[in-house]
N, C-alpha and C positions, 0 to 999 in steps of 0.2 A: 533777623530783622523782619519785621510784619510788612509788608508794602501796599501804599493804598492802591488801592487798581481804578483807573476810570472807569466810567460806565461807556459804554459802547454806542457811537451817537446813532446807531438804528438797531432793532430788535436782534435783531440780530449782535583791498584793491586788486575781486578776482573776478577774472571775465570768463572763465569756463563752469562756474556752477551750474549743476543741472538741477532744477528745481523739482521739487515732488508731482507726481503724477497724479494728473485727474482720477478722484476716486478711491485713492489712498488711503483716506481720513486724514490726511494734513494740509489739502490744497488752502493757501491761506487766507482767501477771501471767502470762502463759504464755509471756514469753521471759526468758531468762536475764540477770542483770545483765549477766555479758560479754556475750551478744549484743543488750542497747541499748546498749552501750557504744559496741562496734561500729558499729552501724547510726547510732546519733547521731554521730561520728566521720566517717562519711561523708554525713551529709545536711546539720552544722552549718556556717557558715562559720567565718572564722577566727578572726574576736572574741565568738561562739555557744561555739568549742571553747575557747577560752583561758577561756572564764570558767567554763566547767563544770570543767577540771584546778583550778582555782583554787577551788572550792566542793568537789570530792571532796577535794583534801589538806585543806582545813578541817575535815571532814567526819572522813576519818581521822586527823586530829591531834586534835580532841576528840570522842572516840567518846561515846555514849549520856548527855551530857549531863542531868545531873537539876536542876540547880543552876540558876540565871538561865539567859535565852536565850543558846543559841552561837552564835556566826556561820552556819554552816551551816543553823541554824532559820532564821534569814534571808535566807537563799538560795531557800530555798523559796521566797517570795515573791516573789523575782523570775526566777524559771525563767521564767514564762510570757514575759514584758519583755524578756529574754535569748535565749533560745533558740528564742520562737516558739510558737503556744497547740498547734498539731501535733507539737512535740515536750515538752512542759513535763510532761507525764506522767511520761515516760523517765525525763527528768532530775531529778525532784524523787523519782525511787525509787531510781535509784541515787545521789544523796547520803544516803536514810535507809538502804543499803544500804552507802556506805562508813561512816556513822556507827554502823554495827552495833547500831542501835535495837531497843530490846526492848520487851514489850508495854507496861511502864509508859511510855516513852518515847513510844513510836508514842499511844500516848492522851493524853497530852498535848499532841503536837503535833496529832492529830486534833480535841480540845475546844476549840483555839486557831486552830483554822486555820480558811480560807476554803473554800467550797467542793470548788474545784480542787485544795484543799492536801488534803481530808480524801479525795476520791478517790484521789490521790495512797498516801496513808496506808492505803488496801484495798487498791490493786495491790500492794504492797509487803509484804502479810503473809504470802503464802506463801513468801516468800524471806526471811524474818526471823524468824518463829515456826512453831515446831513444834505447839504444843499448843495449847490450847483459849483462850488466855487473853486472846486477844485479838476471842472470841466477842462482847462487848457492842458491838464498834466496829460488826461489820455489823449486829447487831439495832437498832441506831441507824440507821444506812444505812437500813434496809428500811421505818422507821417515817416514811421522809422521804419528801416528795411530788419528791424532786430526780431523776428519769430515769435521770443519769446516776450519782447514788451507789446508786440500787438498782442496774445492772446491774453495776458498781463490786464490790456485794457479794458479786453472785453469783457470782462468782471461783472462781477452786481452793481456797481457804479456806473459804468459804461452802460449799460442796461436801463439803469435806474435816469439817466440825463443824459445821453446821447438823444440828438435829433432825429429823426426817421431817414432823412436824407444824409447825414454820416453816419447812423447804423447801418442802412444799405450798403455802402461803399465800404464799412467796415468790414461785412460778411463777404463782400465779392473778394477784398484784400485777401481774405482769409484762404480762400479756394485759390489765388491764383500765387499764393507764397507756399501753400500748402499747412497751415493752422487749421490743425481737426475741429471742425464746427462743435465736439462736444466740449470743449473748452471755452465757447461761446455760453456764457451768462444768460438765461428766460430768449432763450433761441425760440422756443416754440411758438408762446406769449407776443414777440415782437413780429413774429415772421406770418402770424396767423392773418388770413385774409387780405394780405400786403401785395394787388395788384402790381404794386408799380416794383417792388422784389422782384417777382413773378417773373415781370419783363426784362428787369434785365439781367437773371438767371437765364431765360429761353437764349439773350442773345451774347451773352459770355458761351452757353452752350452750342449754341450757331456757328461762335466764331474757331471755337476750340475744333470743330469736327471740319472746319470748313479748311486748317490749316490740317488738317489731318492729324490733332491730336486728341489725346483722349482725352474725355469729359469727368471730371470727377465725380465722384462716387456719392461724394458730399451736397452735390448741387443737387443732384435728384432728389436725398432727404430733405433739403430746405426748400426744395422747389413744392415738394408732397406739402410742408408743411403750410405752406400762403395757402393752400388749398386750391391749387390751379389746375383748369382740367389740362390741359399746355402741356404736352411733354415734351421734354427735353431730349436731344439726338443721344440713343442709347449706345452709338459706335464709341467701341474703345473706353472703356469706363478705369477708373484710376483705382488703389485701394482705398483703405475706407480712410484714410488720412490724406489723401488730395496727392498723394507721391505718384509720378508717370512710373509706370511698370517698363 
């Protein structure tokens, strides 16, 4: 069966999935649905691809469902089971990506879903919304102690409409949960000449040497990048993912 694919709206029940690694070619907010298509087409076996064709025409035969659960809402839940916890990202974005899910949609499936379903539901918002509306989903994200739905957040979307004042806090979250700043979305872009970053990078770094811990690793790169002459106490420094040694 032929399946119409939407256009992508900018130019672009397991709780232990480990999602693909930054850099991989399948992280799923900075690669194109074609190209997870692609890449999960050649890394799935053959009853992995049969049951994803099978979950995208469900997917495109009831689009944006508002009404009871559709089938494809129920696919989600089994991407991980199906396809594997290394690719269940891919594929749980490209069915909300044949299902042509809009903000209202994507928030429901995010208030209903598992973990891995509602990370899921952040990759998937720069290729499904344009505008601001689906802002709550990552201020939700970022408010959670969950690792992987803050870095989740901090996406192209999180980048693209995030405030400056919860981008900051978002970056500090990042350093003191220990979420590698390169997982952070146009880090360099947002962070450039941002005084008031600056500051309170110097004084998370103040406070970390002043309890006698170490200062991450990470703060200095983001601190270089506001472009602040201000350095930060270089006692005890962390590895380059924010983890105390």
């Amino acid at each position: 069966m032929t399946r119409p694919h939407a256009t992508p709206a900018t130019p672009e029940a397991e709780t232990t999935e480990r999602p693909a690694a930054p850099g991989d070619g399948t992280t799923p907010a900075l690669t194109t649905p074609a190209g997870l298509h692609s890449r999960l087409t050649e890394r799935l076996d053959g009853a992995a691809r049969a049951w994803l064709d099978q979950a995208l025409d469900e997917a495109s035969a009831h689009p944006g469902t508002r009404g009871p659960i559709s089938v494809w809402e129920l696919r989600l839940a089994e991407a991980g089971r199906r396809c594997g916890p290394a690719h269940a990202d891919a594929a749980r974005v490209l069915i909300l990506h044949a299902a042509r899910a809009d903000a209202d949609v994507l928030t429901r499936v995010y208030q209903q879903g598992t973990a891995d379903e509602r990370r899921a539901v952040l990759h998937a918002l720069p290729h499904l919304v344009t505008g601001a509306a689906a802002l709550p989903l990552v201020e939700d994200a970022l408010r959670t102690n969950d690792t992987r739905l803050v870095a989740a957040a901090l996406g192209p979307y999180g980048a693209r409409h995030l405030d400056a004042h919860a981008w900051r806090h978002a970056v500090l979250k990042c350093l003191f949960t220990g979420v590698a700043l390169d997982q952070v979305a146009e880090l360099a872009r947002r962070a450039s000449a941002d005084a008031e970053l600056a500051r309170m990078l110097g004084d998370y770094a103040e406070e970390r040497t002043a309890a006698g811990r170490p200062v991450p690793e990470d703060l200095h790169r983001v601190l270089a990048l506001t472009g602040s002459t201000a350095a930060a106490p270089a006692q005890g420094t962390d590895d380059p993912h924010g983890k105390e040694s």
